[in-house]
C-alpha positions as CSV (number, residue, x, y, z in Angstrom):
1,X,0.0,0.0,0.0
2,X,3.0,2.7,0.3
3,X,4.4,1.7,-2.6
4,X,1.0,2.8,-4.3
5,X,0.9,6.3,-2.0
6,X,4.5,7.0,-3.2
7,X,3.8,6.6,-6.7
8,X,0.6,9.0,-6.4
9,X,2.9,11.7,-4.6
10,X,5.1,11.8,-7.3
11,X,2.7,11.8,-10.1
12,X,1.4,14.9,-8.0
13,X,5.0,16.6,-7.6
14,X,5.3,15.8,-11.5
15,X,1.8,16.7,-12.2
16,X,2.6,20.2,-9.9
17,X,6.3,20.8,-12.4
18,X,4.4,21.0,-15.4
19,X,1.4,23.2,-14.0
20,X,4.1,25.6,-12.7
21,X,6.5,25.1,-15.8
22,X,6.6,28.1,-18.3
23,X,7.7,26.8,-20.6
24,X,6.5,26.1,-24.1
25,X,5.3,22.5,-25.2
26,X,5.5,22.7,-28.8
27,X,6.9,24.8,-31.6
28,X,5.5,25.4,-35.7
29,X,6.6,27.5,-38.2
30,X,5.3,28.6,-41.6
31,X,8.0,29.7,-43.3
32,X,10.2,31.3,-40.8
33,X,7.9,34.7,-40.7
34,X,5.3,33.1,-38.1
35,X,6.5,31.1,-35.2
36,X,4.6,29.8,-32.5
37,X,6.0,28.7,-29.3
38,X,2.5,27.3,-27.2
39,X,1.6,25.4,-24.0
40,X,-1.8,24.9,-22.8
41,X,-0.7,27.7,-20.5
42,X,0.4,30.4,-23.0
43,X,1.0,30.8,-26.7
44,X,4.0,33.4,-28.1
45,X,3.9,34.0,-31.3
46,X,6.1,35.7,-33.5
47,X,5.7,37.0,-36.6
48,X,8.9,38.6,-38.5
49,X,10.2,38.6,-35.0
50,X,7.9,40.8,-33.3
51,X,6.4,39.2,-30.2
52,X,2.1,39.2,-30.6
53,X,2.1,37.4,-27.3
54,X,1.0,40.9,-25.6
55,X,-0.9,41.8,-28.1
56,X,-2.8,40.2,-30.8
57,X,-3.1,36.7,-28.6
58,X,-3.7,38.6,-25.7
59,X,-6.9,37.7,-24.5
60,X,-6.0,34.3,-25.0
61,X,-3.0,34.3,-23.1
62,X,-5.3,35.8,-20.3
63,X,-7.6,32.4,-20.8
64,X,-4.3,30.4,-20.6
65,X,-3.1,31.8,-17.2
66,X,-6.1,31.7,-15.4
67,X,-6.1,27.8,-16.5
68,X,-2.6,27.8,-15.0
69,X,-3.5,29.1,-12.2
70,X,-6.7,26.6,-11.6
71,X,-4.3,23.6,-12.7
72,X,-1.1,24.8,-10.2
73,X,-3.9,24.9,-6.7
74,X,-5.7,21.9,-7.9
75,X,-2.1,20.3,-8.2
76,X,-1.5,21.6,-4.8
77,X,-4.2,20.0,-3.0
78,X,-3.2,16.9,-5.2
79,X,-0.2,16.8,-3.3
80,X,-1.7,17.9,-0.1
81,X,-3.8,14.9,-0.8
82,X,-1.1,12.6,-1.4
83,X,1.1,13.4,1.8
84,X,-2.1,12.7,3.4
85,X,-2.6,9.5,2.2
86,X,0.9,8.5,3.5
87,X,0.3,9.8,6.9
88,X,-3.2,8.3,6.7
89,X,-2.8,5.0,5.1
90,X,-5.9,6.8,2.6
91,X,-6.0,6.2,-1.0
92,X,-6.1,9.3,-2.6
93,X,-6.8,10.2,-6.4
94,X,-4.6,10.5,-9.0
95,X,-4.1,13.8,-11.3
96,X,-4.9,13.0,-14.8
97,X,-4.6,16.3,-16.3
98,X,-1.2,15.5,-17.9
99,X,-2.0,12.2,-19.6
100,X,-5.1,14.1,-21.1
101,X,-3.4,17.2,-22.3
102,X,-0.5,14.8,-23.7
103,X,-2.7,13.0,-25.8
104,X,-4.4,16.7,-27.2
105,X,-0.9,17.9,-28.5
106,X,-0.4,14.4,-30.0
107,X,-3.9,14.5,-31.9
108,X,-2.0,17.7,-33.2
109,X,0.1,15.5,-34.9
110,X,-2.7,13.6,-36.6
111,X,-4.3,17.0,-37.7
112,X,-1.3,18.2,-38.9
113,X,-1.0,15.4,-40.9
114,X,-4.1,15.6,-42.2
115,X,-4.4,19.1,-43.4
116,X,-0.8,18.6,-45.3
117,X,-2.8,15.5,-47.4
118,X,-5.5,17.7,-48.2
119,X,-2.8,20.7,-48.9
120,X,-0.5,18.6,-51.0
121,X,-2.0,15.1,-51.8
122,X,0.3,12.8,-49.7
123,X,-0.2,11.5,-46.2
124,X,3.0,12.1,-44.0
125,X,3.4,11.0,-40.8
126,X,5.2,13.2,-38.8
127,X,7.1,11.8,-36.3
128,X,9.9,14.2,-34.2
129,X,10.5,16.9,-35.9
130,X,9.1,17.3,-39.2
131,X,9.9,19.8,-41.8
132,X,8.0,19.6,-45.0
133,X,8.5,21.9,-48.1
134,X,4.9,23.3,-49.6
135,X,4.2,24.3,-52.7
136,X,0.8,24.9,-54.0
137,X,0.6,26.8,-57.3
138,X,-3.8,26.9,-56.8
139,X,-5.2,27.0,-53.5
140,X,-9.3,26.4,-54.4
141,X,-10.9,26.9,-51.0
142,X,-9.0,30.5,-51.4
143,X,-10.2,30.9,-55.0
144,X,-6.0,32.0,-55.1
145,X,-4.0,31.1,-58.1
146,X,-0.1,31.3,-58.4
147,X,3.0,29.7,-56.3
148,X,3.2,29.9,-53.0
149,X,5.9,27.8,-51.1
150,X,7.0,27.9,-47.4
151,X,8.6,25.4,-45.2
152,X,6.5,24.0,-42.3
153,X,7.9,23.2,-39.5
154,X,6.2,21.4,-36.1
155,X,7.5,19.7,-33.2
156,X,7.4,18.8,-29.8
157,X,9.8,20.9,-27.3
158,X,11.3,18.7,-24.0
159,X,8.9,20.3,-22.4
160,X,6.2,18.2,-23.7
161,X,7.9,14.8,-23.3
162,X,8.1,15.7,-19.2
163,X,4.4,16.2,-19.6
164,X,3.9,12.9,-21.7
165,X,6.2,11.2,-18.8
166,X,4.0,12.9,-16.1
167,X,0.8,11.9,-17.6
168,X,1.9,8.0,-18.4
169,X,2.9,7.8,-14.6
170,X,-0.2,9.2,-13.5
171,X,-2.3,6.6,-15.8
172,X,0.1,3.9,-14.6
173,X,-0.5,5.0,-10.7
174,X,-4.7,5.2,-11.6
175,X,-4.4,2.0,-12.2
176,X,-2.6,1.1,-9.4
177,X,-4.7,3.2,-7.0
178,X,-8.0,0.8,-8.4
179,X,-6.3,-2.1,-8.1
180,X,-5.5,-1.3,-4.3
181,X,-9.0,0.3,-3.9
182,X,-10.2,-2.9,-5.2
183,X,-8.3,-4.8,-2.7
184,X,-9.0,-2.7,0.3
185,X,-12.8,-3.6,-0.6
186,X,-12.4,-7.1,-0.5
């Protein structure tokens, strides 16, 4: 049974490092002129090297925080809750918020992927970091016509693998924490 406590208190500490983490999860490009640094937390984005963080994603950004802020005290009484259930010999839950945000970004991926088909008729599979050349010379949803061509670039930052971690932990403790809730019933 402390084996189980421990592994919830540290998928709470982990779970409180990336709520109080600022820094970004994942970067894209288009071309070098927009770049986009973003968390669920906060975006900065950049284009031609001015920063729109403060200004054009603004309201956003103000969104973002006050999720950071909900996520860093509800990560706090997860860890409250954990120390507890060491003291205690309770079986406390497990935060889950990681493991759910993880998978989020990595549907990004899978959109990604999706929108270059439909851009440039071939299914790629990004996997790391992925650079891919566009060229379209007709864009029809745009009703444009002529060449446009700009490098894409997306990938996960570290950042985002200590999240993934974090959240596999915390589904790997969940499923600890039934199987000892389980037990405890018997």
């Amino acid at each position: 049974m402390i084996s189980g406590a421990l592994f919830r208190l540290i998928s709470s500490f982990s779970y409180f490092i990336v709520a109080v983490s600022p820094l970004p999860w994942w970067y894209t490009s288009i071309g070098g002129v927009i770049n986009v640094y973003d968390s669920p937390f906060f975006v900065n984005v950049y284009y031609m090297e001015q920063n729109l963080s403060y200004t054009l994603v603004y309201p956003i950004n103000l969104l973002l925080i006050s999720l950071r802020l909900a996520e860093v005290f509800t990560s706090i009484i997860y860890l409250f809750s954990s120390v507890e259930g060491i003291v205690k010999g309770k079986i406390s839950d497990t935060p889950l918020f990681a493991f759910y945000v993880s998978l989020f970004y990595l549907l990004n991926l899978i959109l990604f992927s999706v929108i270059d088909y439909f851009m440039i008729g071939k299914l790629i599979a990004p996997v790391g970091a992925f650079k891919e050349n566009i060229s379209l010379s007709r864009i029809p949803f745009l009703n444009l016509n002529g060449d446009i061509s700009a490098e894409i670039t997306n990938y996960p930052l570290p950042m985002f693998y200590v999240t993934l971690a974090s959240g596999l932990f915390s589904l790997v403790t969940t499923i600890i924490s039934n199987d000892e809730r389980k037990i405890t019933r018997r």
